[in-house]
C-alpha positions as CSV (number, residue, x, y, z in Angstrom):
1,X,0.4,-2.3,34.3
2,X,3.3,-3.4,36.0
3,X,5.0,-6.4,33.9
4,X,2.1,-6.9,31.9
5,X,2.4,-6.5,28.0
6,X,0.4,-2.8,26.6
7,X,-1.2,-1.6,23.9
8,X,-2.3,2.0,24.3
9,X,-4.4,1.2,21.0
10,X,-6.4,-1.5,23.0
11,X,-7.1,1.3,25.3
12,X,-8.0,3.5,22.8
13,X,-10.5,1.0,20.8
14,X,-11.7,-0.9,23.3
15,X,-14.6,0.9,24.9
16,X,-15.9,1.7,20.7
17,X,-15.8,-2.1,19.9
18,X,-17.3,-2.5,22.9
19,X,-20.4,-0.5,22.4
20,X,-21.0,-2.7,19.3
21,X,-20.6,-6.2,21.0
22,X,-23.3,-5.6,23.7
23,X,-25.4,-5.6,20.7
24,X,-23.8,-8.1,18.5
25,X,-23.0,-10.7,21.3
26,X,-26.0,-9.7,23.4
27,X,-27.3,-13.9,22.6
28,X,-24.1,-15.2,22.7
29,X,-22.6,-17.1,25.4
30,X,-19.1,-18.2,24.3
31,X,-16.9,-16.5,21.9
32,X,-13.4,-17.9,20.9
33,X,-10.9,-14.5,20.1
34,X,-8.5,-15.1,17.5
35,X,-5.3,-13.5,18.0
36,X,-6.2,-11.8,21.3
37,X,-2.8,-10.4,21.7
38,X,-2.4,-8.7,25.1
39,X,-5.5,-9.7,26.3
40,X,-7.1,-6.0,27.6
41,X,-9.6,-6.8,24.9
42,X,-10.2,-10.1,26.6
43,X,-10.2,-9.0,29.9
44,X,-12.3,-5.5,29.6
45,X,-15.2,-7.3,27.4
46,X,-15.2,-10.3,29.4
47,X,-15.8,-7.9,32.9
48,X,-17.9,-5.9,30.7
49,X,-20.3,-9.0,29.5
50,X,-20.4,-11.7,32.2
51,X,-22.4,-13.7,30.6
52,X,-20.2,-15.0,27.7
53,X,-17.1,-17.1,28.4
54,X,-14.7,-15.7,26.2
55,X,-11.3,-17.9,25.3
56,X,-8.5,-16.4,24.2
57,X,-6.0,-17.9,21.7
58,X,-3.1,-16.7,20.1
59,X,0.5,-18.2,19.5
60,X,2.5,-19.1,22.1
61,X,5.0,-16.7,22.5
62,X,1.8,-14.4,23.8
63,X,0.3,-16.4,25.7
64,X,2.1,-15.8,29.0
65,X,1.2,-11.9,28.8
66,X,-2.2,-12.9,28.2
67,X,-1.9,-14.9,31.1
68,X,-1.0,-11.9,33.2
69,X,-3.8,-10.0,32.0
70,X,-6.5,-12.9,33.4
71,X,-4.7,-13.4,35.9
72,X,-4.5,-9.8,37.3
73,X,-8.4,-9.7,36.2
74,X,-9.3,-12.9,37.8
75,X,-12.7,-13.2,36.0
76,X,-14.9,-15.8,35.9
77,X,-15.5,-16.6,32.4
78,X,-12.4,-16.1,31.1
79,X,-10.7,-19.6,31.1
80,X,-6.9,-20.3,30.3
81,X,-5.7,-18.7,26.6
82,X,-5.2,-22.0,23.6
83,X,-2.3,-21.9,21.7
84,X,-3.2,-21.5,17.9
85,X,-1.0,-20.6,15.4
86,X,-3.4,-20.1,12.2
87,X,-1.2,-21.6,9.8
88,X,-0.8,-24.9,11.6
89,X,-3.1,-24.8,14.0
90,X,-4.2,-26.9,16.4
91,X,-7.6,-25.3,16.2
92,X,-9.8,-25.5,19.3
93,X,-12.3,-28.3,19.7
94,X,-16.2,-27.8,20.7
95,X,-18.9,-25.0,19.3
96,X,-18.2,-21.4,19.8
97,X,-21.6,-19.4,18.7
98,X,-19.2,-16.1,18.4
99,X,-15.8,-15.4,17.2
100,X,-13.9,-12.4,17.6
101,X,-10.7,-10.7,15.9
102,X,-9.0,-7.2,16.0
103,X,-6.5,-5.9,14.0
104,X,-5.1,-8.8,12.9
105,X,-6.0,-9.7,9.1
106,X,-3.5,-7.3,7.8
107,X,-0.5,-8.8,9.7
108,X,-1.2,-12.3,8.5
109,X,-0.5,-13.5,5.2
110,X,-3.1,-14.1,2.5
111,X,-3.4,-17.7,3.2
112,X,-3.4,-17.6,6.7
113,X,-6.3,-15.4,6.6
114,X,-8.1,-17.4,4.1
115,X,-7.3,-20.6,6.5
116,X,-8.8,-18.6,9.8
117,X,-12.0,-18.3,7.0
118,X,-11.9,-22.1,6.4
119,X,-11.8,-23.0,9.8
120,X,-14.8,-21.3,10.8
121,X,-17.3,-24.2,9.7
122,X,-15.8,-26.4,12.0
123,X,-15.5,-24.5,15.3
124,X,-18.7,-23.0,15.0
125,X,-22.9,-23.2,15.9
126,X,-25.3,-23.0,13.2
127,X,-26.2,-19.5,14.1
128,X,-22.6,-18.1,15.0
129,X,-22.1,-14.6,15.1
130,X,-18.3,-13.0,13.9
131,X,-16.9,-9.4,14.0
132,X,-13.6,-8.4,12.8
133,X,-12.2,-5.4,13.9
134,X,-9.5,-3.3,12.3
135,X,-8.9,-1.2,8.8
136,X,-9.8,-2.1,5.7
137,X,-9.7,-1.4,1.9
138,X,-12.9,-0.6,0.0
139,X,-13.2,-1.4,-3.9
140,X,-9.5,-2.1,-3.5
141,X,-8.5,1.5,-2.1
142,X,-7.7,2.9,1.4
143,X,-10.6,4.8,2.9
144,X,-8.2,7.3,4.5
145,X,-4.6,9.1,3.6
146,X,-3.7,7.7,7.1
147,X,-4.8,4.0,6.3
148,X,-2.9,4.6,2.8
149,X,0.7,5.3,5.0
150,X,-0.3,2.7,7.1
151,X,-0.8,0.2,4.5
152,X,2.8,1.2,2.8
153,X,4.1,1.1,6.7
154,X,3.4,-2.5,6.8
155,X,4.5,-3.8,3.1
156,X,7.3,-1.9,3.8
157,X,8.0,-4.5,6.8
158,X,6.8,-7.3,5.4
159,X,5.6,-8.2,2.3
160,X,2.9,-10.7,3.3
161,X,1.3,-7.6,4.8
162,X,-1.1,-5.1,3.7
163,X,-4.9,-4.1,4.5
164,X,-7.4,-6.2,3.2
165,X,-10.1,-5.5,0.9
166,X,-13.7,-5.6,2.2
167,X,-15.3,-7.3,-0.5
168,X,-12.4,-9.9,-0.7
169,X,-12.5,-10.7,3.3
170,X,-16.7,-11.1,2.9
171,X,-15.8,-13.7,-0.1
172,X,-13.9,-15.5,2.0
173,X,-16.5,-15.4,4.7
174,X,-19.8,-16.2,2.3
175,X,-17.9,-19.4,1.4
176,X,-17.3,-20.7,4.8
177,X,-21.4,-19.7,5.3
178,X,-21.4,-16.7,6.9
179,X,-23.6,-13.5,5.8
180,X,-22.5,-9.9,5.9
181,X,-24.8,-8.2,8.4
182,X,-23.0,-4.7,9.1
183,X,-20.0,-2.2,8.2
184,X,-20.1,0.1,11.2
185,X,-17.5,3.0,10.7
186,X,-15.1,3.3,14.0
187,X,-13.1,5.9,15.1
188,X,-9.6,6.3,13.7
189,X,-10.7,5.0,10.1
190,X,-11.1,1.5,11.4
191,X,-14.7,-0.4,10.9
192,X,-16.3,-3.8,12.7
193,X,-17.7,-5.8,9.9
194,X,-20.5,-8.3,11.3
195,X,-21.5,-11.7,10.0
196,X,-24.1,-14.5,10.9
197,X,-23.6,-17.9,10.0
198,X,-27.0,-18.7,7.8
């Protein structure tokens, strides 16, 4: 690991999620990551699917441990992380047919994650594909007694924080022209919820 940031969650997750991108990204060839973090999500799914170029962005206080993790990988189709604060922005130029996000709704703030929705027409192909990884409310309720404490962990830090209800993230998502196409339970109470652009 040696000065390179961790998460052991990214361990944890990361071969799951991974198992349901082959499938979901199996026609994609470049997928933009929003909020990538780390980067062991970047750098394990880019090794594990050559042939998409995936781009990492986050804001710029991660981007040099994101750096590390390419670096140390040294792949291919993993070119240098963007700077994007979701807020302001800037958001990347050109057409990305996949976008990608984990655990990362429930740290933002309600408008921030309805601009990341917003943005989506812009950045994308006709056809795009999105997953978003992490846990999530249903019918306005925690699925779990540990997503319950995890959700009062979090407004207890910050009040802009909190897990996000399914039917209100897929609102946000059918207006910027994207269809639900799966809810696909994970391990640990999280899900992946899959869209398509139509």
């Amino acid at each position: 690991m040696d000065d390179k940031p961790y998460s052991a969650a990214c361990e944890r997750n990361r071969e799951p999620i991974l198992g349901v991108l082959r499938d979901a990204f199996a026609d994609r060839r470049r997928v933009l990551e929003i909020g990538s973090g780390t980067g062991q999500h970047a750098v394990h799914f880019a090794a594990a699917l050559p042939a998409l170029e995936w781009q990492c962005s986050d804001r710029a206080g991660n981007l040099p441990g994101i750096r590390a993790w390419l670096a140390g990988a040294n792949l291919p189709n993993t070119p240098a992380p963007l700077t994007l604060d979701i807020a302001a922005g800037p958001w990347p130029r050109g057409s990305f047919d996949a976008v990608y996000s984990a655990n990362t709704l429930h740290i933002m703030a309600w408008n921030e994650v309805e601009a990341l929705f917003a943005a989506l027409p812009a950045l994308t192909t006709d056809d795009a594909a999105l997953a978003i990884y992490g846990p999530f409310n249903v019918d306005g309720r925690p699925t779990s007694e540990s997503n319950a404490a995890f959700d009062a962990s979090l407004r207890a830090r910050a009040a802009h924080m909190g897990l996000r209800d399914i039917a209100a993230v897929d609102a946000l998502a059918r207006g910027a022209g994207f269809t639900l196409t799966a809810d696909v339970a994970m391990p640990a109470n999280n899900r992946i919820l899959l869209w398509r652009r139509a």
